[in-house]
Backbone as CSV, one residue per row, in Angstrom:
resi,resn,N_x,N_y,N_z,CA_x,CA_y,CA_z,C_x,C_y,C_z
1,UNK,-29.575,1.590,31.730,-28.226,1.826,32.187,-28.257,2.933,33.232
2,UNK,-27.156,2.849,34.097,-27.626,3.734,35.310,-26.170,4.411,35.096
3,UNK,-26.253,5.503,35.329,-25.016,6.668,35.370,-23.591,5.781,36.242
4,UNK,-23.859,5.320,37.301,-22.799,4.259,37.465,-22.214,3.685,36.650
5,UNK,-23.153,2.815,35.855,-22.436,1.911,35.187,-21.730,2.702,33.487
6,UNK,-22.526,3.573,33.220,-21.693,4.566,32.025,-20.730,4.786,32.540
7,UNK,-20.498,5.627,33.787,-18.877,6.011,34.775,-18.113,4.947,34.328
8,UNK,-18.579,3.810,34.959,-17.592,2.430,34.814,-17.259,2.298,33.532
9,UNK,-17.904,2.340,32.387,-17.559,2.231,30.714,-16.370,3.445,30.139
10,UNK,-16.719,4.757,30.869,-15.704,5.868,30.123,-14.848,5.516,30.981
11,UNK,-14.431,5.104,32.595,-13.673,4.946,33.102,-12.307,3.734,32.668
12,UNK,-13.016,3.305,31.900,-12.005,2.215,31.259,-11.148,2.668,30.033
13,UNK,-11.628,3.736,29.196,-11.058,4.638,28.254,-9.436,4.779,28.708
14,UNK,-8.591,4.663,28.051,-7.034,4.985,28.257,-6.858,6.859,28.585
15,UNK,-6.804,7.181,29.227,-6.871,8.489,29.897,-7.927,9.115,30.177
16,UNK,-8.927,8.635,30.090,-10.136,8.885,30.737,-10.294,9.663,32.293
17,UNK,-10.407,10.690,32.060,-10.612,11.709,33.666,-12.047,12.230,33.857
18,UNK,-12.680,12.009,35.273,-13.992,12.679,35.434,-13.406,13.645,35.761
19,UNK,-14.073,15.191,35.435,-14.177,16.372,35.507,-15.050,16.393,37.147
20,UNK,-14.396,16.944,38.038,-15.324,17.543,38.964,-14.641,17.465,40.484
21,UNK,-15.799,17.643,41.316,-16.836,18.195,41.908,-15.731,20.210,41.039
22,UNK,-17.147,20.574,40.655,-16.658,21.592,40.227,-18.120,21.821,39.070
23,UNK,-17.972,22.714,38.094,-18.938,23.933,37.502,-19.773,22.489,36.634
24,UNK,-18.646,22.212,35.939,-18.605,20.236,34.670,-18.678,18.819,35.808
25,UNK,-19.682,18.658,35.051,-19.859,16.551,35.790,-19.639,16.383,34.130
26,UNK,-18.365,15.915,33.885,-17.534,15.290,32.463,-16.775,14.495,32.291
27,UNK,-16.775,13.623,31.600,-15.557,12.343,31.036,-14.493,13.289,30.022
28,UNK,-13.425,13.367,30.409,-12.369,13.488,29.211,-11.196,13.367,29.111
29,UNK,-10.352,13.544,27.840,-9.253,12.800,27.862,-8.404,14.388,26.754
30,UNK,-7.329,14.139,27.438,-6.644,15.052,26.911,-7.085,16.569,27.425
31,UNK,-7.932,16.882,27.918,-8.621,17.755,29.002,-9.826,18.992,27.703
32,UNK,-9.846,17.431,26.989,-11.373,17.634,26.368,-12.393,16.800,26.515
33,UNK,-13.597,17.291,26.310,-14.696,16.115,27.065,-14.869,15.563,25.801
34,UNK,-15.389,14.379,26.326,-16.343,13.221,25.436,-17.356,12.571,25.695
35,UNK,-17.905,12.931,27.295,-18.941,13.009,27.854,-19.891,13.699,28.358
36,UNK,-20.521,14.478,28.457,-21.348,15.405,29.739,-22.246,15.120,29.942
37,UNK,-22.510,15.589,31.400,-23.836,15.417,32.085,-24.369,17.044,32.803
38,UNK,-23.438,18.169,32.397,-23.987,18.950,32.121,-23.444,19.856,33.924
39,UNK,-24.157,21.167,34.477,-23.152,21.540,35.687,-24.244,20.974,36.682
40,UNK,-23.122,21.168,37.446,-23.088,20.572,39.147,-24.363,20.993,39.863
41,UNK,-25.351,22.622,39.485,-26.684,22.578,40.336,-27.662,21.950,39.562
42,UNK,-27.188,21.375,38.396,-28.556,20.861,37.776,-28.086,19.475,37.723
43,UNK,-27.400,19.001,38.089,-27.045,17.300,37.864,-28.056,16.739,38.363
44,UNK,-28.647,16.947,39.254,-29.735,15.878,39.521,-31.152,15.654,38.345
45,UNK,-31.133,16.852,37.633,-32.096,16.766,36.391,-31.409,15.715,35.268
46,UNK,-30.167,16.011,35.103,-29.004,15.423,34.133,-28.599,13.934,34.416
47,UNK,-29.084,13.550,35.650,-28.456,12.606,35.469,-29.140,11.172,34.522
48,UNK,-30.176,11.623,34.010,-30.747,10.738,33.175,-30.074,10.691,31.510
49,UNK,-29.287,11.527,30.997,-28.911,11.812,29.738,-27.809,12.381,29.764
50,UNK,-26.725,11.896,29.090,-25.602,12.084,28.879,-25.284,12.796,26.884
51,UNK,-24.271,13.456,27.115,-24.036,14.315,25.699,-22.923,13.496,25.148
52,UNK,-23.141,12.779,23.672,-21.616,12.610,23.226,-21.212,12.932,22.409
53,UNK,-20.198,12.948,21.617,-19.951,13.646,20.633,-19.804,12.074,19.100
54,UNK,-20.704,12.403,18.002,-20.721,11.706,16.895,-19.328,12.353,15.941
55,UNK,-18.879,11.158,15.136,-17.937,11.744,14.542,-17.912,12.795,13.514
56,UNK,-19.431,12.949,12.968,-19.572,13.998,12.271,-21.032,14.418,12.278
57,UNK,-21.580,15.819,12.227,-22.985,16.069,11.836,-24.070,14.965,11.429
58,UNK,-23.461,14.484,10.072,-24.667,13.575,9.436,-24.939,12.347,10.211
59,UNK,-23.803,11.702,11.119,-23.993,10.733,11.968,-24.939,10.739,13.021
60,UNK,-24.912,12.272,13.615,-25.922,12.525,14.864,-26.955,12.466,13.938
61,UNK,-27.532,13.233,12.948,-28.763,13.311,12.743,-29.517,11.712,11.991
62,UNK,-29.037,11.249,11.843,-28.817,9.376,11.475,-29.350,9.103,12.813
63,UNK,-28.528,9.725,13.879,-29.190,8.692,15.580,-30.560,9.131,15.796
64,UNK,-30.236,10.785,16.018,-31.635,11.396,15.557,-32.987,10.945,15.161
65,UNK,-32.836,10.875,14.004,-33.709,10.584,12.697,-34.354,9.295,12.753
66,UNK,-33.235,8.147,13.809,-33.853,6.476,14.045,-34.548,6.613,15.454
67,UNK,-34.733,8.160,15.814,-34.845,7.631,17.531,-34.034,7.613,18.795
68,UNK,-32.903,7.262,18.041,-31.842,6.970,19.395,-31.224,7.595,20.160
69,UNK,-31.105,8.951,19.694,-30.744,10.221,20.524,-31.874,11.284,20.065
70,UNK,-31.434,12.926,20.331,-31.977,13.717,20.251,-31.053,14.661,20.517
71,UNK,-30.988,16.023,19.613,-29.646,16.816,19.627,-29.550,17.267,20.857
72,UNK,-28.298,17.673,21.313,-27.364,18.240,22.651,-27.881,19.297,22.505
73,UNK,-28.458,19.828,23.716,-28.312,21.286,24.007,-27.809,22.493,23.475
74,UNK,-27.298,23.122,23.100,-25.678,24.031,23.286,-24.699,23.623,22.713
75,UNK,-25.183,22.102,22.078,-23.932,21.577,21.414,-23.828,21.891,20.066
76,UNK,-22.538,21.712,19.427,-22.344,21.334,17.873,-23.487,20.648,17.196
77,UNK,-24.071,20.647,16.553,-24.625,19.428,15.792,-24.443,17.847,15.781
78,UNK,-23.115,17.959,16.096,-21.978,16.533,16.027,-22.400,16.033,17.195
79,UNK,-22.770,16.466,18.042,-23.268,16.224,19.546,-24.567,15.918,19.677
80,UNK,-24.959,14.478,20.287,-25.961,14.147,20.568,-26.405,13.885,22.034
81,UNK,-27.711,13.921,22.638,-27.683,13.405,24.031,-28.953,12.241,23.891
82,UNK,-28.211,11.327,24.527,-28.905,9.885,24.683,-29.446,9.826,26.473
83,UNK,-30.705,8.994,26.044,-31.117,8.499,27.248,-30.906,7.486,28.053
84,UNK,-30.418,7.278,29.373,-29.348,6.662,29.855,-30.280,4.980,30.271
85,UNK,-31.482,5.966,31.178,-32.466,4.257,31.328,-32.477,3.374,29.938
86,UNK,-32.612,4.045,29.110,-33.011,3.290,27.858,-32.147,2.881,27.076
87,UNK,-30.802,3.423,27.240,-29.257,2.908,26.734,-28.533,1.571,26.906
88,UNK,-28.623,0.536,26.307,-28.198,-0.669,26.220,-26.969,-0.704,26.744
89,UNK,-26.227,-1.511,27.004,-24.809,-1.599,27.515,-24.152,-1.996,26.328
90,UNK,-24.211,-2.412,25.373,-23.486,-2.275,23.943,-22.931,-1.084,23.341
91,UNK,-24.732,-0.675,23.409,-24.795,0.463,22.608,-24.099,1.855,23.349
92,UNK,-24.166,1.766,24.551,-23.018,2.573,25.795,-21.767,2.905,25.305
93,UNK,-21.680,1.561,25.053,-19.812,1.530,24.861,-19.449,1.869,23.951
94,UNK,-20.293,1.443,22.636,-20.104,2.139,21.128,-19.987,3.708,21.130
95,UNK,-20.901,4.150,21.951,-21.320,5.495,21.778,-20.092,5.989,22.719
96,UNK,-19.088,5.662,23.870,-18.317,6.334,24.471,-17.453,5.825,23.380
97,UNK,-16.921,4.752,23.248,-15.624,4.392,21.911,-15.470,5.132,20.969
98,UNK,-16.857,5.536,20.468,-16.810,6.704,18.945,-16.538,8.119,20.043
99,UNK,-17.295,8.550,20.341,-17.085,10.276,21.386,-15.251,9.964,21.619
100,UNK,-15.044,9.332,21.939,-13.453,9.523,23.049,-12.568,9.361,21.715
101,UNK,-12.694,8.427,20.922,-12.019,8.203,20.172,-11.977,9.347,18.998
102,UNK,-13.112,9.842,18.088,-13.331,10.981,17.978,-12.534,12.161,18.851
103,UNK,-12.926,12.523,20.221,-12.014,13.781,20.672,-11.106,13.347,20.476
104,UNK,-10.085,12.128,20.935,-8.717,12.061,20.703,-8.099,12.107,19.503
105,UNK,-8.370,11.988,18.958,-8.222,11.841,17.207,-7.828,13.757,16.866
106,UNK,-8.352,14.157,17.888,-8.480,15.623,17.391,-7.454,16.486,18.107
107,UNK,-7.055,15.503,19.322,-5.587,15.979,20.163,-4.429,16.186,19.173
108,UNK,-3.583,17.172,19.839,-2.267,17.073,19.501,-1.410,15.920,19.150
109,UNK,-0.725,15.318,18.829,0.455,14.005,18.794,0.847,13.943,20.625
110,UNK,1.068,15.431,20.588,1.829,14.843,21.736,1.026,14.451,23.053
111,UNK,-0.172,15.063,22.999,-1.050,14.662,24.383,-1.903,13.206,23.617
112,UNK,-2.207,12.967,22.707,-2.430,11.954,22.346,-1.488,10.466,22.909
113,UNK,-0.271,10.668,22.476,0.990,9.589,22.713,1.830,9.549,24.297
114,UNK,0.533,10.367,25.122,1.092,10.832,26.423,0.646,9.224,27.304
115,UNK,1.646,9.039,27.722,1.237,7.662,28.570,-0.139,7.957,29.802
């Protein structure tokens, strides 16, 4: 999967905003991320692996533990970063559907129900 085509997958998310040109190259909604690729002088290292967020601890270390990710940086625990060449286009979408859906879940009512 090529960073294009992930763009194109979070871009379809119902309020889905890229973060940038600026400090964040980020997907988010409600003006929390559910994506990263981490800041703007190192994106060209980043652009192979993206950060998402699992709905809970034991889930990342489950992706972990099979292979399929490897923990985020700097992140929560809950946060995993996957490798993008090697990221299926299924498995893409699952992994932005749970992250976005997850952060939103965690919005307010009212930025949640915001058209």
């Amino acid at each position: 999967m090529t960073r294009m085509e992930f763009d194109t997958l979070c871009a379809e998310r119902p309020g889905a905003v890229l973060s940038g040109p600026g400090e964040l190259d980020a997907w988010k909604v409600g003006g929390k991320m559910f994506a990263f690729f981490g800041h703007e002088e190192k994106r060209a290292a980043n652009t192979d692996h993206v950060a998402v967020k699992c709905p809970d601890a034991e889930t990342a270390a489950m992706l972990i533990d099979a292979g399929a990710a490897v923990k985020a940086p700097y992140f929560h625990r809950s946060w995993v970063q996957l490798d993008l060449p090697a990221l299926a286009q299924d498995e893409a979408r699952h992994r932005i559907a749970v992250s976005y859906d997850t952060i939103r879940r965690g919005l307010p009512r009212s930025v949640r129900e915001a058209p």
